[in-house]
C-alpha positions in Angstrom: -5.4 -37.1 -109.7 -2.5 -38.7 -111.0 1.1 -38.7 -110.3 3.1 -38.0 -112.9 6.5 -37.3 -111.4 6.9 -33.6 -113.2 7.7 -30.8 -112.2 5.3 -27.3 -112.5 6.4 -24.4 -113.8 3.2 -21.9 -114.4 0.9 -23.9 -116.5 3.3 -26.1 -117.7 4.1 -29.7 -116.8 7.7 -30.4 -117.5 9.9 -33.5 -116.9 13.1 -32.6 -116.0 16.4 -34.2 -117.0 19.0 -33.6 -114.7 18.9 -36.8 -112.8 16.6 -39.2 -112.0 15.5 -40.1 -108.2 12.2 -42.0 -106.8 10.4 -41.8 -103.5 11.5 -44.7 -100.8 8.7 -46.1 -98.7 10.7 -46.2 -94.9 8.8 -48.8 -93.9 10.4 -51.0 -96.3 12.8 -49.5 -98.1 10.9 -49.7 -101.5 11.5 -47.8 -104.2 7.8 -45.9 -105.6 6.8 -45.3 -108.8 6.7 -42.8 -110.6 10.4 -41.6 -111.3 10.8 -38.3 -111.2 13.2 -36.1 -113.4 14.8 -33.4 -111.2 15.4 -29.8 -112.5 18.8 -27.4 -113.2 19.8 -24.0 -114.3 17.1 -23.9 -117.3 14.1 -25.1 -115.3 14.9 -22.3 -112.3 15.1 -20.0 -114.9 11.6 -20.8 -116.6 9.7 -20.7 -113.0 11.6 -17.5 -111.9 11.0 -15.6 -115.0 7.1 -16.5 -114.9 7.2 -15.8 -111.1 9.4 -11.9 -111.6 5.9 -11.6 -115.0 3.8 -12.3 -112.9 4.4 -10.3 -109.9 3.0 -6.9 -110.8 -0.2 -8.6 -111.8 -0.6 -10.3 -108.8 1.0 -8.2 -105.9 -2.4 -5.3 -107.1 -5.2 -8.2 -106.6 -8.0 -7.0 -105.0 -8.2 -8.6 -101.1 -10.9 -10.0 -101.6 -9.9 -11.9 -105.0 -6.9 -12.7 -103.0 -8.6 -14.2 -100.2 -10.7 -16.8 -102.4 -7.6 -17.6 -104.4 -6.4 -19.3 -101.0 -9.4 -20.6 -99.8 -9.6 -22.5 -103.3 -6.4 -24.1 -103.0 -7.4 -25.2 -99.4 -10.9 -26.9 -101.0 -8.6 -28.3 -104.0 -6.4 -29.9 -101.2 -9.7 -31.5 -99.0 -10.7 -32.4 -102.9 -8.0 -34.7 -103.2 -9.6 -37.0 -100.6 -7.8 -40.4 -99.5 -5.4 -40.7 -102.5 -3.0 -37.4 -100.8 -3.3 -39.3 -97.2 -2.3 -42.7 -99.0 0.5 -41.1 -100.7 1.9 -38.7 -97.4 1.8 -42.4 -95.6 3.9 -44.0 -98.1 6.7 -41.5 -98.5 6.5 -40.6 -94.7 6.0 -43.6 -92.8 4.0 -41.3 -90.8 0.6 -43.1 -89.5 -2.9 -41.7 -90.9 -4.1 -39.8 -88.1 -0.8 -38.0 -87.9 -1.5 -36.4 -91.7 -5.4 -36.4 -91.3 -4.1 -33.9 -88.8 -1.3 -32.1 -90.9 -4.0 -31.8 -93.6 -6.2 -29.8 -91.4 -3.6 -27.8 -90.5 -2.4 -26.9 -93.7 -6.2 -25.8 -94.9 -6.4 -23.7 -91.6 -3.5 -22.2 -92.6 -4.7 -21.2 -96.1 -8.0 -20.1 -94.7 -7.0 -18.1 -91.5 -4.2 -16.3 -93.9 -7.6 -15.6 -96.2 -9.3 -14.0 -93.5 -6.2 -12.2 -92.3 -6.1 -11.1 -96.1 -9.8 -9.9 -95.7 -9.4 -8.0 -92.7 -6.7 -5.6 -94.0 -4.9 -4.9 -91.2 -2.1 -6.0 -91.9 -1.7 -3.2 -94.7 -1.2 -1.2 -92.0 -2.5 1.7 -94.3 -2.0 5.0 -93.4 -3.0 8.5 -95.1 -1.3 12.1 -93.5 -3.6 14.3 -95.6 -1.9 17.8 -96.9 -1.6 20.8 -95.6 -1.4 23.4 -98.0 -1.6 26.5 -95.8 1.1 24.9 -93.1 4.1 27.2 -92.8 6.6 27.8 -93.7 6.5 25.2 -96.0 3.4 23.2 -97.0 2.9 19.2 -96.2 1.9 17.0 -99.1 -0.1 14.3 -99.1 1.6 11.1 -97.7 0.5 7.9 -98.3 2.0 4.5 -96.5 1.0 1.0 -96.7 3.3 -2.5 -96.8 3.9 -3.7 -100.0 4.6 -7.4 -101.6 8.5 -7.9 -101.4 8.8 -10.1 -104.8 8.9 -13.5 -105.8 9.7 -16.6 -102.8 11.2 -19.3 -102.9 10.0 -21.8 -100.7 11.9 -25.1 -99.6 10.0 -28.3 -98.3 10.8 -29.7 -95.6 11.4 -33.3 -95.1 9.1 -33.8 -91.6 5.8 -32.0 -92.4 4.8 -33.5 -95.8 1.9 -31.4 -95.5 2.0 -28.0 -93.2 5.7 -27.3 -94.0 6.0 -28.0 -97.6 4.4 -27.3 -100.6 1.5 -25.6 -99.4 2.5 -25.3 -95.8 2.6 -21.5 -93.7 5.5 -20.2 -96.2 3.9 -20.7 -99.5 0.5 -19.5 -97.9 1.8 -16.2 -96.3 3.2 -15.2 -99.3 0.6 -15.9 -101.7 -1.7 -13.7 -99.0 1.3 -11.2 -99.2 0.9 -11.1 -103.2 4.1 -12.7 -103.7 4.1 -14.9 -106.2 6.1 -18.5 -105.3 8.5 -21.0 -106.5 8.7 -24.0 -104.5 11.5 -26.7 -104.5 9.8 -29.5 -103.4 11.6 -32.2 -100.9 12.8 -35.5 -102.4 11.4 -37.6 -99.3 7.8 -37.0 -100.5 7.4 -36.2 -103.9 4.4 -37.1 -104.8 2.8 -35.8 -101.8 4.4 -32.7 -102.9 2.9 -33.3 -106.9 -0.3 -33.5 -105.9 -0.8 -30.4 -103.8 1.3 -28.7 -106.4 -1.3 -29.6 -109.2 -4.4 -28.3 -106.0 -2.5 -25.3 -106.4 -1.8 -24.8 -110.1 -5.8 -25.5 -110.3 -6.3 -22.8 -108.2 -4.4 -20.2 -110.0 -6.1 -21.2 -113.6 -9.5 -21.0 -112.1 -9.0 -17.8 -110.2 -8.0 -15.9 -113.4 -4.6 -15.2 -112.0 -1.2 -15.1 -113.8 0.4 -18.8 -114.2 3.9 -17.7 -113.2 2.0 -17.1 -109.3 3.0 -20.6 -108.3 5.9 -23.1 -109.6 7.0 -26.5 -108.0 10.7 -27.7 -108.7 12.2 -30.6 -108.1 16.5 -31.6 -107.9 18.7 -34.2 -107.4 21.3 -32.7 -104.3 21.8 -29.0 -103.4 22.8 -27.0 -107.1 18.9 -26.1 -107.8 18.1 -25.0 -104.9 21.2 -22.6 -104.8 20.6 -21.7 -108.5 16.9 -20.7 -107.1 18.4 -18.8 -104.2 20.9 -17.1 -106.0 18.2 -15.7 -108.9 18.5 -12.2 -108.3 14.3 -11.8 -109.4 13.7 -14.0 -105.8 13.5 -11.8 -102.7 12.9 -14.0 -100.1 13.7 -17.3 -98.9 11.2 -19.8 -96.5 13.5 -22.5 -95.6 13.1 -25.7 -93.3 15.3 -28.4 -93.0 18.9 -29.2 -92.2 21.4 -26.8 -90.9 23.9 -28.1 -94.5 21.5 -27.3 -96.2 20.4 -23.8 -94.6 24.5 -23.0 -95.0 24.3 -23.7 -98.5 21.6 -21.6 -99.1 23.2 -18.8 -96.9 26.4 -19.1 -98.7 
């Protein structure tokens, strides 16, 4: 799969303008190729208006379909083979064994979220049947189960390449939630970050599901990701990384 250093918002592959930035090998200080063209206000607006269409869609999939969806994008990750290991070295500096193991992780977490999806326990479903003949007034039905929140954003973090990023335990618990997500993918690894991305995207198209279920932003400093916090269709935030950063966010 090649890098193409664009961003992915729905089904769309778009090369932002708003400043240019590259990955930096730390091991040597080399610049990688491809460049990559961050995002602004027009870019968070695309994703999160596919992400606030898509929600009703997705948040009523079937457990089952829902389960499969993330144990696709775990197989789509493993599909990727050596060239996402290569790449995670390179922007990381982190040795191979290292990510073999953050890989693993990452798929665990997809698939242990599946089966948690499967189970359906965490609905916490719960029916009071009515009582028409209770007095002196009669009980209606009641129905209670949890519900999917709304779209996520999701920030990368700059350690965990892998478990912590673009399909790390955020964007996994809350595609298993039926939240659809917008990630804003870190500049340390963005490739790394590309490629799962486009694991992902695959897995949405193949699965049938609405396009605006997953998007992957990139930016140059701190404005998009405030923009993408500050959209009023985004309902939660995962967040990892540095407490100016988290403040920003906050304010």
């Amino acid at each position: 799969m090649t890098i193409a250093g664009e961003m992915l918002i729905g089904a769309e592959s778009h090369r932002g303008s708003d400043g240019d930035f590259r990955a930096v090998d730390p091991a040597t200080g080399a610049e990688l190729e491809p460049v990559f063209g961050g995002g602004g206000a027009a870019e968070v607006e695309r994703a999160c208006a596919l992400a606030w269409a898509a929600f009703d869609t997705f948040r009523e999939t079937g457990l089952e379909a829902r389960a499969v969806f993330l144990e696709t994008i775990a197989a789509n990750i493993l599909d990727l083979g050596d060239a996402l290991i290569a790449r995670a070295m390179a922007e990381s500096g982190l040795p191979r064994p290292r990510l073999e193991g953050e890989r693993g992780r990452t798929v665990g977490q997809l698939r242990l979220f599946a089966q948690t999806v499967r189970e359906g326990g965490w609905l916490e479903a719960r029916i009071d049947p009515a009582l028409p003949e209770r007095t002196p007034l009669p009980r209606p039905d009641v129905r209670q189960r949890h519900i999917p929140l709304g779209p996520v954003a999701v920030f990368g973090a700059s350690n965990f390449p892998l478990a912590f990023s673009v399909a790390g335990g955020d964007t996994a618990s809350a595609l298993a939630a039926g939240c659809p997500v917008v990630v804003k993918g870190h500049s340390a690894h963005p490739g790394t970050s590309e490629l799962v991305g486009r694991a992902i995207r695959a897995a949405v198209a193949s699965c049938g599901l609405p396009e605006g279920v997953f998007s992957l932003l990139f930016g140059v400093g701190n404005p998009i990701g405030t923009a993408l916090v500050a959209d009023p269709r985004i309902k939660a935030v995962g967040f990892t990384g540095s407490r100016g950063g988290g403040l920003a966010l906050m304010a």
